[in-house]
N, C-alpha and C positions, 0 to 999 in steps of 0.2 A: 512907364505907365501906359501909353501908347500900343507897345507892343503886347500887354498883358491885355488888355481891350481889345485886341484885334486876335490876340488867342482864345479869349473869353466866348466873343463872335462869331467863331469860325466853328469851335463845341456847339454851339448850343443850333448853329445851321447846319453840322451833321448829327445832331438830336434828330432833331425836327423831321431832316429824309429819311431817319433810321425809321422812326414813326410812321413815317406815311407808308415807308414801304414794308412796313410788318402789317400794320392795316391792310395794305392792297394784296398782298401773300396772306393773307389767314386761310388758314387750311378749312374753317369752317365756310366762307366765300366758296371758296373752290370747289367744295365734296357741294355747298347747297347749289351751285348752280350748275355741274354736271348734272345731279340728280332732277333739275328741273326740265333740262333738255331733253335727257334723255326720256321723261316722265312724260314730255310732253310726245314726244316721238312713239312710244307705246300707249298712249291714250292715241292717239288719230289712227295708229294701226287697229286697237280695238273698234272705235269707229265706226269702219271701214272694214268691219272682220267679216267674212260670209258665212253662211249657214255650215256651208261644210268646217270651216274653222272651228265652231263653235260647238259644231258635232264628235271635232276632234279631243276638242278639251271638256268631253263627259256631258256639253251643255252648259258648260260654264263658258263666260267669254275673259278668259284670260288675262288678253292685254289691255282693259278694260280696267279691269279691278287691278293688274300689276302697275298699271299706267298711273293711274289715281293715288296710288300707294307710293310712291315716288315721288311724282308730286306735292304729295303731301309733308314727307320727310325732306326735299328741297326746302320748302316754303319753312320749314320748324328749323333748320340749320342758319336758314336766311336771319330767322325771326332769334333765335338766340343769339347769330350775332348782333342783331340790331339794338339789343336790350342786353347785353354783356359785351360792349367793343372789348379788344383786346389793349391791355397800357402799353405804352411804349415802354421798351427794355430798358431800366436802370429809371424811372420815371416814380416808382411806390416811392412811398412815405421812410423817408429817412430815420434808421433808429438813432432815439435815443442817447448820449453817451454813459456810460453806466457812473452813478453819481461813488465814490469811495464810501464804504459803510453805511450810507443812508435809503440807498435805495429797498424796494420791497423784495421780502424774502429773502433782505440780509439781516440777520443778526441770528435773534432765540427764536423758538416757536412760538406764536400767543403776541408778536409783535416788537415783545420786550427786547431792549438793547443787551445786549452784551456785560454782565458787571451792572446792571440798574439796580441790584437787588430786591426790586420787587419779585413776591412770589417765593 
């Protein structure tokens, strides 16, 4: 009994790290906060852009508007995982066992059993 307890124990504390570490690995973390770095690193170059820069790209300031744009797709990667965590692996809702002949969308169509002869 002892030993089925301390195997029981030992599952369920490498659940638990598997968890933490797919949380800390989500690739959605990862892409939002390169994309916030680097958004922030092209926002200050826009900034910080001179005349001539700005004369180079048509009059438009560039890194300005690309900086901002990045920024903004960090912060949405951020913000979906914050409001969609990801579950831990083998963690969903367990099915079902399938009941012998009774369960739904066993039998006739229209619900009837098999041989009830109704209909």
């Amino acid at each position: 009994m002892s030993e089925e307890y301390e195997y029981r124990h030992e599952v369920e504390d490498l659940e638990q790290k598997s968890a933490t570490a797919a949380r800390l690995f989500d690739v959605r973390r990862i892409i939002g906060g390169l994309f916030l770095i680097y958004g922030i690193i092209v926002l200050i170059a826009g900034f910080t852009a001179s005349d001539a820069d700005v004369k180079k790209a048509s009059g438009i300031n560039i890194n300005l508007w690309t900086g901002s744009c990045m920024l903004a797709v960090g912060l949405l990667f951020l913000l979906w995982m914050k409001l969609r965590p990801l579950s831990a692996p083998g963690a969903g809702p367990k099915p079902e066992p399938a009941r012998p002949g009774g369960g739904p969308g066993g039998g006739e169509p229209g619900g009837r059993e098999p041989g009830s002869g109704a209909g």
